[in-house]
N, C-alpha and C positions, 0 to 999 in steps of 0.2 A: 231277470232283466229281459226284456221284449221290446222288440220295434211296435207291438200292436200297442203297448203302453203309450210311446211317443206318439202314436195316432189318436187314441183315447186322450191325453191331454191336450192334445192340438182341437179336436173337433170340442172338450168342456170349457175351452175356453172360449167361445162363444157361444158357451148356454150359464154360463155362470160368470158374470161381471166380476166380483168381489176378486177371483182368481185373476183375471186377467188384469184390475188395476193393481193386485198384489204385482203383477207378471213386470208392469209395464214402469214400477214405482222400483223394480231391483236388479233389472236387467241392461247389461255391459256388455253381453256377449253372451257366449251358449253356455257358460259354463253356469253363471246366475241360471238361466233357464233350468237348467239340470236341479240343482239345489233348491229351484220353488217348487219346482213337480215335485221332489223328493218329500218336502214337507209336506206337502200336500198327499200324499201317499202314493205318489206317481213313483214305478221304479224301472227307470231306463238311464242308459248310460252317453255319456259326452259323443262318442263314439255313433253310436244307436240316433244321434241329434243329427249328427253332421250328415251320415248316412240316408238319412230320411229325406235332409234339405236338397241331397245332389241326383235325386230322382225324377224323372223329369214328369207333369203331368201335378207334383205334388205342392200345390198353387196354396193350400192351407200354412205349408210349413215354408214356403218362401215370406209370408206373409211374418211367420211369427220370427224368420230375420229381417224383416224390417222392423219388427216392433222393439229390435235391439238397436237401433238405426245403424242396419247394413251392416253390422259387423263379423258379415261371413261365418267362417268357422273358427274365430279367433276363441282363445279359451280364457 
């Protein structure tokens, strides 16, 4: 499990649509997020999600809490 993982899914999802309306069609919170990467072969943990989001400067993975609309780090 890797934080670079959670970077590498944040930056394919806007090179590959299909993921992202998967992303956008099952996502509640981080924890969906987690479970679509995962399917997708992405392997990063809940933890590793939240961690990314509270970095400051990391304006990709704020983005991808909003695409849960706003649901913080709830799980």
């Amino acid at each position: 499990m890797s934080r670079a993982e959670v970077e590498r899914f944040v930056k394919n999802l806007a090179k590959e649509g299909s993921l992202l309306e998967n992303l956008k069609q099952s996502a509640t919170g981080l924890a969906p997020i987690v479970a679509v990467g995962k399917s997708h072969g992405y392997d990063f943990t809940l933890d590793e999600v939240r961690s990314r989001i509270r970095v400051p400067g990391r304006h990709e993975l704020m983005q991808l809490d909003a695409i849960v609309g706003g649901k913080g780090c709830s799980a």
